[in-house]
Steps between C-alpha positions, in 0.01 A plus 500: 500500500233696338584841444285807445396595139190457378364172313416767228853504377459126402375625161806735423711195640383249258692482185825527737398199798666193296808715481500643817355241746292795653464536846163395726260789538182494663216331375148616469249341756120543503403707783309441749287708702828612784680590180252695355454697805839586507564614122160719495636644828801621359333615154273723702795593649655669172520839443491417122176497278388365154695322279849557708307424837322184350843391317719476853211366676499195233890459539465485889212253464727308230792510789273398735404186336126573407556511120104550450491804673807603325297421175185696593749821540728527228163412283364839662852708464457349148147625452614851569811484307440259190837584313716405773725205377648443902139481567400274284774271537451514884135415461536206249750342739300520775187415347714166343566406838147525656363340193310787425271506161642822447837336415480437115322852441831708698746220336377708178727763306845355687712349252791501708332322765573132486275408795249684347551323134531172647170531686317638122664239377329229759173667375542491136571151581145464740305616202669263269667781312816277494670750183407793787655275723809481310570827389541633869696242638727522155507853641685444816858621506777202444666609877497371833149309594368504193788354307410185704123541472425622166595203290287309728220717469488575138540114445169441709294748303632350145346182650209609622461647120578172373793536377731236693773478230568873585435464834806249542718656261482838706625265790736288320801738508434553870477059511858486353650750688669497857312764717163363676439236208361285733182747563504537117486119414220441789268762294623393179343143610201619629452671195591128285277314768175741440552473094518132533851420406622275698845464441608806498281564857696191609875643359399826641395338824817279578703835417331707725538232817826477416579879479320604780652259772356417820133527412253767627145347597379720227736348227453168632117486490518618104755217412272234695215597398664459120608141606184411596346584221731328343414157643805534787315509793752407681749679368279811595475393855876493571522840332280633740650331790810630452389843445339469867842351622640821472259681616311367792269696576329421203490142588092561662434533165690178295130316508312760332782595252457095416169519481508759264788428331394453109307876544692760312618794664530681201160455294500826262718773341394747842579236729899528317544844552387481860736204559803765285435780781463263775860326439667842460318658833613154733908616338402831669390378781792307547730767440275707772380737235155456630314785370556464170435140536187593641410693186529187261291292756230700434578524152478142526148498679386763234467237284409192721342566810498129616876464454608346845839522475503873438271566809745265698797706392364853535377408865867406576616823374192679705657274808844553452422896481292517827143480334348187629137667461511549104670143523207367596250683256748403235437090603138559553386388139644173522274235507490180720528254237841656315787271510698750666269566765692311792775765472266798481328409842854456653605835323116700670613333875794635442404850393207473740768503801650787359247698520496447847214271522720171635223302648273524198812354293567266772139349424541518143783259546329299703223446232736434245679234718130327516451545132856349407540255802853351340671834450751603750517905350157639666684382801826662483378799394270527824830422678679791283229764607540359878856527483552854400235600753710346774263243593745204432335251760177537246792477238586170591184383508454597145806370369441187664214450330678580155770234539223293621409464120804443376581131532841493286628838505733596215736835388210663424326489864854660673304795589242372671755340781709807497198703560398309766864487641480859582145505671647219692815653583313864604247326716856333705438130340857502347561092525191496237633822329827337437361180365265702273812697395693184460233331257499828314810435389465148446253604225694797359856484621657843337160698624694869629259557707426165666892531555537827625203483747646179690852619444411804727279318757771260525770797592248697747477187654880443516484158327644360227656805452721379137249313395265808519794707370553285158075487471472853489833550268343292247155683536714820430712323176096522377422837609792675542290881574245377700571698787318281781713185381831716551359607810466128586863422377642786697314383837611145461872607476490736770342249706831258397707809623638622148425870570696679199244235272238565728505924449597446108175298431241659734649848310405378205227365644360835622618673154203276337259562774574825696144500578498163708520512909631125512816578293569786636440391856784204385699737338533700848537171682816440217668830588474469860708183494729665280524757787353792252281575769378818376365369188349233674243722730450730141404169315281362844325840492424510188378157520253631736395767316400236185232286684638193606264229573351556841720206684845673389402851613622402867848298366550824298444772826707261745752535270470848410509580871843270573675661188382868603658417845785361360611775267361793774310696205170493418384428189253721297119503540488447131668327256233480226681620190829342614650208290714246603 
């Protein structure tokens, strides 16, 4: 959940996010003209003039999401009071983020900044000042982010000065040593691969692979684009395939990415120090420290606009944090002919639907089903957008066509027939559902949720009530405080008349979810077999009073009407702030 301080507090936050796994905070998001409207409205609403006025204006607009807005008013409080250090460091922040020019000038006279020295650092390095270069990112302190990323960055501008011996000696330590080797041994082989020294590129190579694990699509492309040069061609397309294997829904783009396999991705010193930020900002990411993930993505574009990858990963972030618009400015620049291209027009549909304009992605994905007529994923992800619209029958239709070009489905296609196993099972075709559900698991039998979601149809159906039971306890031995699974465990064993089981796992269930009207609906449903009848019209109200989906809201008031009878008190009007 996204809570409420400002983005601006990223910068303060940055030496301490490795350490602290900081929490999501809203990201910036160009504004459009609605948002606009509504930040000048409440800046003419201030009481406040001049640099004070301007100043709480820009961290409303910052709030708000329109981050070049914020820019033009903490560059006017600014104006009017120069000296201010808060000021300044406000202003440089938010001019960073809306790639303002005014960036480098405010990142100026703040030592302590590290955003600030790593971005006059990227243009020391832009001018070809590589010594420049150096001596600021030598300047970053040795804690939290930049313990990772300074090695990395002061080895890239030793290269780009020419000096590669120093340039892997300043990683070597790092190489040998236990903590994230494997993203020092990738750069250290970059590094060997530009200077033309083979075997230590290929040493450096083989140890990163190894090290890192299962391969990113990013790691993989640099290794197989080293083996092709090499003369493995082969060698280079497995690499790749296997990359895609794990992630499928890069697969639209396995024929470009062979195409262009012996291209480097790295081609100069600049092009390393965008690939350093870029590997630290997807860690964020993962760890749901967006913001300041979002700050090294554009770090990373500071230096090379056309970097892909970086434009793919900040419009995830601009996704994830309810931003689809900025998402899509942020893929704009990519052009039609870059490998990775397949994945960015999935990636606009997607965004494109989120911004509430669902037929316009609809026909995007249409086009792109034309354009890649063997592809299954335009497909499904028309039969996504259908699906959480409600529209399942159109659903179908769209899944259909996605298995439709998939001759021999394998692990990686489970999705697809579990996707389509709940549009068939919401539009009341559950002898297809089931088989879809069935196949799911034939391709990926441990799958939780595959598990849990015909576990639970199976029990509201009455059927194969252990069988669903034993499903859904094995989904649960995988994701043991995922509240909807419990929920799932606790309705099959009610429905197989173990009440004390039933009450103990939909309790837990609800402690994980209070906020969920199906759980607590069950959980009321549990206490009123266990004769706590009380505490079974509480939870059914309050089940109410959390949205249920439209076809429960009459199960839920029948109920609540036999239990008030039952117990001769009625319940409150309002339960809102109760918990179960």
């Amino acid at each position: 959940m996204q809570n409420g301080r400002s983005l601006l507090l990223a910068l303060s936050l940055l030496s301490a996010c490795a350490a602290s796994n900081a929490a999501q905070q809203a990201q910036p998001q160009q504004a459009g003209p609605g948002l606009q409207m509504r930040v000048a409205a409440r800046a003419k609403a201030l009481p406040i003039t001049g640099a004070p006025g301007a100043f709480l204006t820009g961290r409303f607009a910052a709030m708000q999401g329109d981050l070049d807005f914020a820019a033009d008013e903490f560059l006017r409080a600014l104006a009017d009071d120069p000296g201010n250090a808060e000021l300044r460091q406000q202003a440089f922040l938010a001019c960073l983020m809306a790639g303002r020019p005014e960036t480098v000038r405010l990142a100026q006279g703040q030592p302590n900044n590290q955003s600030a020295l790593m971005l006059l650092g990227n243009a020391e390095a832009a001018r070809g000042n590589w010594e420049g270069a150096e001596t600021r990112f030598a300047a970053l302190p040795r804690q939290g982010l930049t313990q990772v990323l300074q090695p990395l960055l002061v080895s890239w501008a030793q290269f780009g000065a020419g000096r590669t011996d120093a340039a892997l000696a300043t990683l070597h330590p790092y190489i040998e040593g236990q903590r994230y080797r494997a993203v020092y041994a990738l750069h250290g082989a970059l590094i060997a691969d530009l200077a033309n020294r083979p075997a230590e590129a290929a040493r450096l190579y083989r140890l990163a692979e190894t090290e890192y694990g299962p391969p990113t699509l990013q790691l993989a492309r640099m290794i197989a684009s080293w083996q092709a040069r090499q003369g493995h061609p082969a060698d280079a397309g497995q690499t790749l395939k296997a990359a895609v294997d794990l992630a499928p829904e890069a697969a639209i783009t396995l024929p470009a990415l062979q195409a262009n396999v012996s291209t480097r991705l790295v081609r100069r010193a600049t092009d390393g120090l965008a690939e350093s930020y870029l590997v630290l900002a997807s860690a964020l990411r993962q760890q749901d420290a967006t913001d300041l993930a979002m700050v090294l993505v554009r770090l990373a574009l500071d230096l090379r606009p056309d970097f892909t990858a970086a434009r793919l990963l900040a419009a995830d972030i601009l996704d994830a944090t309810k931003h689809p618009q900025t998402g899509l400015a942020v893929l704009a620049p990519v052009r039609a002919d870059d490998p990775l291209n397949g994945i960015v027009r999935l990636r606009r549909a997607a965004l494109t639907e989120q911004t509430g304009r669902t037929e316009e992605a609809l026909r995007l994905l249409e086009q792109m089903a034309r354009d890649y007529p063997d592809r299954p994923d335009p497909y499904a992800v028309q039969g996504d957008i259908l699906r959480m619209k409600h529209r399942y029958a159109d659903a179908v239709t769209a899944y259909d066509n996605a298995v439709a070009r998939v001759p021999e489905p394998t692990r990686a296609n489970w999705p697809l027939f579990y996707d389509r196993g709940i549009a068939l099972e919401r539009s009341h075709q559950w002898e297809r559902a089931e088989a879809d559900f069935l196949r799911a698991l034939q391709l990926a039998p441990d799958q939780p949720y595959v598990l849990n979601y015909l576990g639970y149809s199976w029990a509201e159906q009455g059927r194969n009530l252990q069988k669903a039971r034993t499903m859904i306890e094995r989904a649960v031995e995988q994701r043991p405080n995922d509240g909807a699974i419990i929920d799932s465990l606790g309705w099959a064993t009610l429905r197989q008349g173990d009440i004390a089981g039933a009450v103990k796992a939909l309790e837990r269930a609800a402690e994980l979810q209070p906020e969920d009207a199906t759980i607590n609906g069950h959980l009321g449903d549990a206490y009123w077999a266990a004769n706590r009848r009380q505490e079974a019209v509480y939870q059914w109200r309050r089940a109410l009073n959390l949205k249920p989906e439209p076809e429960d809201v009459p199960k839920l008031e029948a109920k609540l009407r036999e239990g008030e009878q039952v117990i001769g008190v009625a319940t409150p009007a309002s339960t809102d702030n109760a918990t179960p």
